[in-house]
N, C-alpha and C positions, 0 to 999 in steps of 0.2 A: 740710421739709414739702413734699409735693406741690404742684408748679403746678396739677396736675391738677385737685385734688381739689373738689370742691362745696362752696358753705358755705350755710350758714342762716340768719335770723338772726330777734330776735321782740325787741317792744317792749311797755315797759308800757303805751303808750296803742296798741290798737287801733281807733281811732275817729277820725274828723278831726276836730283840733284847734279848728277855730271858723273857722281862716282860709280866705282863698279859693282855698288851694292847700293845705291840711293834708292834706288824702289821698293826692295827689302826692308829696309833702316825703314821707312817712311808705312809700311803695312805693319812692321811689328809694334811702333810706335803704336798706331794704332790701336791694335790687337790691345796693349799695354792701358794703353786709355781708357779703352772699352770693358777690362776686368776690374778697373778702379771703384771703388764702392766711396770713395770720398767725390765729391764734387770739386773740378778739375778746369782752372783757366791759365793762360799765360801769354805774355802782354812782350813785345821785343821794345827794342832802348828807346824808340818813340811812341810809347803806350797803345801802341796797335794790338788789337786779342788776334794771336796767333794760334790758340789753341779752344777749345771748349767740348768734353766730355761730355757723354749724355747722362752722366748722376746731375750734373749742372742745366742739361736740359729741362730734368724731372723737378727739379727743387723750382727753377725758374721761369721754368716756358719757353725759354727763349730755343731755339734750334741752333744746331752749330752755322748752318747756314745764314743765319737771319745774325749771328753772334760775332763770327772771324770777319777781320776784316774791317772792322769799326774801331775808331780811334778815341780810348777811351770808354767811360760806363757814363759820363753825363746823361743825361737827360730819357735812357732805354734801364739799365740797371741799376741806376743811382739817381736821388733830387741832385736838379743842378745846384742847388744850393749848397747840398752838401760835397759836389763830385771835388772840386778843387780837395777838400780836407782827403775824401778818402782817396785819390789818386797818388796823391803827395805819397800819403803811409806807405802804398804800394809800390810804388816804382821806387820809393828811397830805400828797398827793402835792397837795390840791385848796388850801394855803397854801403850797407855795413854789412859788418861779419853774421855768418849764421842765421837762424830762420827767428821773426819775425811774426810776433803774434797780433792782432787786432780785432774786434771786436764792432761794427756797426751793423746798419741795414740797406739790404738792397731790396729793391724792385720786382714783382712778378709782371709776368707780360700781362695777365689781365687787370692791373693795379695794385695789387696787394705789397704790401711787405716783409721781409722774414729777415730777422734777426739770427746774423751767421759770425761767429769765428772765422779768422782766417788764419793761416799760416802761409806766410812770404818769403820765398828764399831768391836771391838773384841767379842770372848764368851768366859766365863770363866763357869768353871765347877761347882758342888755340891761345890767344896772344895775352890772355889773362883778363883784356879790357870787359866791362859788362857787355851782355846783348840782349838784356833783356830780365822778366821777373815770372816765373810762376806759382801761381798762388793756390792752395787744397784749401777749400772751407766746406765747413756743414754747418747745419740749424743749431744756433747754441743749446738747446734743451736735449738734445740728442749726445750732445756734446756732452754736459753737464750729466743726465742721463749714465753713459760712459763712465766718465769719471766717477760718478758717485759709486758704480760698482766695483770700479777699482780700487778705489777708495775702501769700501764695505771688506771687501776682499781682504787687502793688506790689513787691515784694524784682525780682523778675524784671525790671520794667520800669526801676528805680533802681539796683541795684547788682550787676547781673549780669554777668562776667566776662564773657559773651559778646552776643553781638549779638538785642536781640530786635524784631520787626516785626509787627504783626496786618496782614495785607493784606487787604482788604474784598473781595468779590466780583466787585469790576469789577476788580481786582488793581493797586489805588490803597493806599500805608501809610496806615492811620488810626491808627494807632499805635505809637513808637519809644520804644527807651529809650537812654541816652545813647554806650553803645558804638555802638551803630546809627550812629548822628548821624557821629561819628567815623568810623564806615569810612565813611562814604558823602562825607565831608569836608564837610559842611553846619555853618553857622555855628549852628544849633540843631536840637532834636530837632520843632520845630510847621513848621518850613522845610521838609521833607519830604514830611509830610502831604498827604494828596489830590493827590499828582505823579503822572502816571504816571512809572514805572519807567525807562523810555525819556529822560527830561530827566534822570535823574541817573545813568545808564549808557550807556556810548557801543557797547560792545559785549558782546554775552554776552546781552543784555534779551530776544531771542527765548527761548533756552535757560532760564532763571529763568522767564520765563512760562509756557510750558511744563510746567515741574515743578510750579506754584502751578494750573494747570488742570486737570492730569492727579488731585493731591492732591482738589482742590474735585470732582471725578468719580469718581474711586477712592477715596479715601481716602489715610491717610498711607502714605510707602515702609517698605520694611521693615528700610530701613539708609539712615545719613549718605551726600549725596553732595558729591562735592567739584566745586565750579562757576568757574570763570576766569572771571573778569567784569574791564571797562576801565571804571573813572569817565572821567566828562564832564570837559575840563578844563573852569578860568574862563576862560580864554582860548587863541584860536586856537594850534592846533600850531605849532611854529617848523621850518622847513626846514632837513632836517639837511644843513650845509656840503658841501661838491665835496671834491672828493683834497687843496686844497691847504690849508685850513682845520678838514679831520675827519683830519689827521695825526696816528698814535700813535706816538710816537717812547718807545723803552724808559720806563717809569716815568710817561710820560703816562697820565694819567684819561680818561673818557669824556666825550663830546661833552655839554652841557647838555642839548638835546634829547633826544635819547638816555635821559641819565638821567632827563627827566620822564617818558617813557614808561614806563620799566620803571614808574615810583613809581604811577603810574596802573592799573598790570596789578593785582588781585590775586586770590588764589583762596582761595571762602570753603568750607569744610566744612558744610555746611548740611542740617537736618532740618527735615521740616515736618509738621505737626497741624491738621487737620480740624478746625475749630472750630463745633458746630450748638448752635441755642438748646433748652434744656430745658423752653422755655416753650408747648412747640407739642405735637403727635399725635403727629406725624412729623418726622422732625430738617431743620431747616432750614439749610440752608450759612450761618455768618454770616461767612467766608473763611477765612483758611489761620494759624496761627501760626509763623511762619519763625525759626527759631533757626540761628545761625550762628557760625564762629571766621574768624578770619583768619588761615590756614597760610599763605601765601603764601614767607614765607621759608624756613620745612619745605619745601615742596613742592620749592623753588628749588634749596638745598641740595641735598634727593633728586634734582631733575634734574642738577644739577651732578656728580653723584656718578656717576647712569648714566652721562651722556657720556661720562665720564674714564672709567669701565670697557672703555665700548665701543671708546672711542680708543685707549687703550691694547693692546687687542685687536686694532685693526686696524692698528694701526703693529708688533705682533710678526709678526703675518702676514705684513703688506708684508715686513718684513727676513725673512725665511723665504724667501719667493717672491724677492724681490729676489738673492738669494744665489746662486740658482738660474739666473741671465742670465748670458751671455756677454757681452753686448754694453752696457755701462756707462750708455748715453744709453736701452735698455729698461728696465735697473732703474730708474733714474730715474722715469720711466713709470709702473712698476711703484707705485715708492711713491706718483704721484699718484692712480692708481688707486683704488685701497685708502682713500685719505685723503678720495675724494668722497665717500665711504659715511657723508648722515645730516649730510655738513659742508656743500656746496659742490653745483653743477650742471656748469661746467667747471673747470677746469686749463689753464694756458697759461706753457711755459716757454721763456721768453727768455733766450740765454747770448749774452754777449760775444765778437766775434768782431773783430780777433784779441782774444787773450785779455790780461786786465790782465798786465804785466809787473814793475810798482812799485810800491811798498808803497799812493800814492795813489791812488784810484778816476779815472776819466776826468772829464773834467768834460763830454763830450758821447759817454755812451757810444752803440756802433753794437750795440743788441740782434738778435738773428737769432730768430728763432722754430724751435725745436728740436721740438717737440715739442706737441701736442693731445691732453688724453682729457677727454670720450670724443671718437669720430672725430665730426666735425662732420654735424648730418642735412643733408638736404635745405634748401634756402635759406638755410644758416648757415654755409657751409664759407668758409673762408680765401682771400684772394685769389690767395696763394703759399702752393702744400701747403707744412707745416714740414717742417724738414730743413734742417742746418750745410752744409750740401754746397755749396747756390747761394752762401754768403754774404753775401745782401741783406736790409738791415737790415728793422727793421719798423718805418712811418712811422709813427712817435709823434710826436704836437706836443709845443711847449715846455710845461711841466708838465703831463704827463700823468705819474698815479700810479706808472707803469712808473720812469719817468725821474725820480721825487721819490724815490720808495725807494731807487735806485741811490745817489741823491746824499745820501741820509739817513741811507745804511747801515743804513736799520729797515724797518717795516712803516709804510704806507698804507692807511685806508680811504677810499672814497668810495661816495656812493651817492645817487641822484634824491631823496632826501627824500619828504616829502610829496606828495600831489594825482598828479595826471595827467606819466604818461612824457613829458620833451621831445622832439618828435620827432628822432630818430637821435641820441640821445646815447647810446647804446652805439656806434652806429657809426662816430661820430668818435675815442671813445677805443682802434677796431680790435678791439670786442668783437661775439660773438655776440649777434644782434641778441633781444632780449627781456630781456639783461641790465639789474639794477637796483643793484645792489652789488655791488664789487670790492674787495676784500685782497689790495694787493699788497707783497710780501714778499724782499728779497734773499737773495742766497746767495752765503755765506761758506764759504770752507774755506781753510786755511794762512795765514791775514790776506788772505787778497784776495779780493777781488767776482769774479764768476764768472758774475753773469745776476741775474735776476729770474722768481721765480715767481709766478703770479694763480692765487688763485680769486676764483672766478665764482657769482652769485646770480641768479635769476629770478624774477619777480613771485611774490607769496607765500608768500617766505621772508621772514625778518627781518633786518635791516642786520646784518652782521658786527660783534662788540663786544670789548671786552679779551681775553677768555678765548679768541675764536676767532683774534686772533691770535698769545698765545701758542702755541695748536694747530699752527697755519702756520708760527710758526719754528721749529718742532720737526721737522715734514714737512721744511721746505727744508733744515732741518741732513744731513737725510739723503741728500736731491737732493741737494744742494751735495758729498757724496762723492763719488758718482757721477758729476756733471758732473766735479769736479777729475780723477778719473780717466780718465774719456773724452780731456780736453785732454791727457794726459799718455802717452796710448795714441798720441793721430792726430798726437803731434810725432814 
């Protein structure tokens, strides 16, 4: 039924009552009738219609006029056949308890018939006794209609495989359902409610606002998008450990830290719906319906899959290009070149000078700095251009990552952790200064150590993790030829 639509409505007493407000009581009655969006009759203890709305006019024809005042719905809004059964249901509505549902069909005044619900409640007087029964009915399909959407609704908001959110207008949830709760890691689905967005996402909250602003002013998009968002932890970040404590020796796992953050990233596929009331002229925003999945491990996967594509891509090249050097310490070069693309901001390759000659590693190797890419800019260059030629070592302190992979035989990461850069801690560990994270990584060929290769990380990239250095031993395997080579050239 229409919000819209007008209603009417007329009483058997058109007169005041005696009291000192009866003409009052009898206009607001009215008034009350007339904003009723249901259709509105009601019958007193001798089945007389003492009431009829004008939603009851609209469904039926009939005028209030032409309606109050008749005893019974025989033979005008009811077959006499049926009126006895439906009068029964109705007026026995005014001895039991509570309201009273029913189901037939009445009568249009130009013949027709419409299949209506009703609901029947009685009234009983001062004195307790009945006086009567008023009945609200609409067209069942409207009804059904109704219900299905409340129905749709509650399914959505309880047992919906994916995430559902009504965001109100100021873009606060007023409404979650239990997956929701779940991504957002909230101990329940009313913990959420009236937050902004911003206390329960650390990052990404511009982005998601944004989409819920643009929607509440345009309208919905016209396809899913997928959004990276970072939950809040419950508690403070933990600073990821230095070189000697974020050590990945073969077969080692990831740093604790570390793994909370990824657990914290995730990326939701998300649609959104324009939500306006029907109950207005004009449609009024009453905020956004945010439906969402959490692909996050899709997504991951699929990143993981390009990398290894493009990796692999660029270590066939590098060997292509590399093949093509005369000079063994340029392929070298070569392949770190090639391996910064998308990995890494420098390369920095240290070989052993003189060279290991024992099956043992040294226990205080003397690294020489062979080699930089890219060439160092302005303010960031080496104190000694590299080059084997001088043979002066490179002053590493005792545990630095250089000097713990040597002694590890593995790979090394370290990196500033959390909050604000210490000052010069790149440049104690003889790194280009804006570095945040370092993968440092030996190199093997014929069972002996041969040097150490680094890359190198700059603010706003993300700490090197398992996979990047497996990457690294793979690049150094191929250094480590080239180096082996070189030493084998200049004896």
């Amino acid at each position: 039924m229409s919000a819209q639509s007008k209603t009417h409505s007329a009483s058997s007493s058109d007169g005041d009552d005696g009291g000192p407000g009866g003409a009052d009581d009898e206009l607001l009655l009215a008034a009350l009738l007339d904003g009723m969006d249901a259709a509105l009759c009601a019958f007193d203890a001798d089945g007389v219609v003492t009431h009829w709305n004008r939603e009851a006019e609209r469904m039926l024809g009939w005028t209030p006029q032409e309606a109050v005042g008749r005893r019974g719905l025989a033979g005008w809004a009811v077959r006499p056949a049926d009126a006895e059964e439906v009068e029964g249901r109705l007026l026995g509505a005014m001895d039991a308890p509570g309201r009273q549902v029913h189901e037939f069909a009445l009568l249009t005044k130009d013949g027709g018939r419409v299949l209506v619900r009703v609901q029947s409640s009685g009234v009983a007087g001062a004195d307790g006794r009945p006086k009567g029964v008023y009945c609200a009915f609409s067209e069942v399909h409207a009804q059904i209609d109704l219900e299905r959407s409340i129905a749709l609704s509650e399914a959505l908001l309880e047992d919906a495989c994916w995430g559902v959110v009504l965001v109100d207008a100021d873009l606060r949830p007023a409404v979650a359902n239990a997956y929701a709760a779940r991504a957002f890691r909230v101990p329940s689905r009313t913990s959420m409610l009236g937050r902004p967005l911003g206390e329960l996402l650390e990052h990404g909250v511009e982005e998601l606002e944004g989409a819920l602003q643009h929607v509440l002013a345009e309208g919905a998009p016209p396809g899913p998008a997928e959004i990276w968002v970072r939950l809040r932890g419950a508690e403070d970040e933990e600073r990821v450990p230095d070189a000697g404590e974020a050590g990945l020796s073969p077969g080692a796992g990831q740093p604790q830290a570390e793994r909370g953050e990824l657990d914290r990233q995730c990326c939701w596929r998300s649609g959104f719906l324009r939500l306006a009331t029907p109950l207005a002229e004009e449609p009024v925003p009453l905020g956004v319906a945010w439906l969402f999945q959490d692909v996050t491990e899709a997504k991951r996967a699929e990143q993981a899959a390009a990398r290894l594509r493009f990796r692999d891509s660029q270590s066939h090249r590098a060997a292509r290009a590399a093949a093509e050097c005369e000079d063994p310490l340029e392929a070298a070069t070569v392949h770190l070149d090639f391996a910064l693309a998308g990995f890494a901001d420098h390369a920095l390759l240290d070989v052993l000078t003189p060279p290991e000659n024992g099956p043992d590693p040294l226990p205080v190797p003397r690294l020489v700095r062979a080699a930089t890419t890219p060439a160092a800019a302005h303010g960031r260059g080496p104190h000694i251009e590299p080059g084997t030629e001088s043979g002066l070592p490179v002053a590493y302190v005792e545990g630095h990552p250089a000097l713990q992979a040597y002694q590890r035989c593995g790979s090394v990461r370290a990196s500033v952790g959390a909050g604000a850069v210490p000052e010069g801690w790149a440049e104690a560990r003889k790194w280009p200064r804006g570095t945040v994270h370092g993968l440092c990584t030996v190199l093997r060929s014929r069972g002996r150590t041969l040097g150490v290769v680094t890359f190198l990380r700059d603010a706003g990239r993300r700490p090197f993790d398992r996979t990047d250095a497996a990457y690294a031993e793979g690049i150094a395997a191929h250094v480590a030829g080239s180096v082996d080579l070189a030493v084998q050239i200049r004896r």
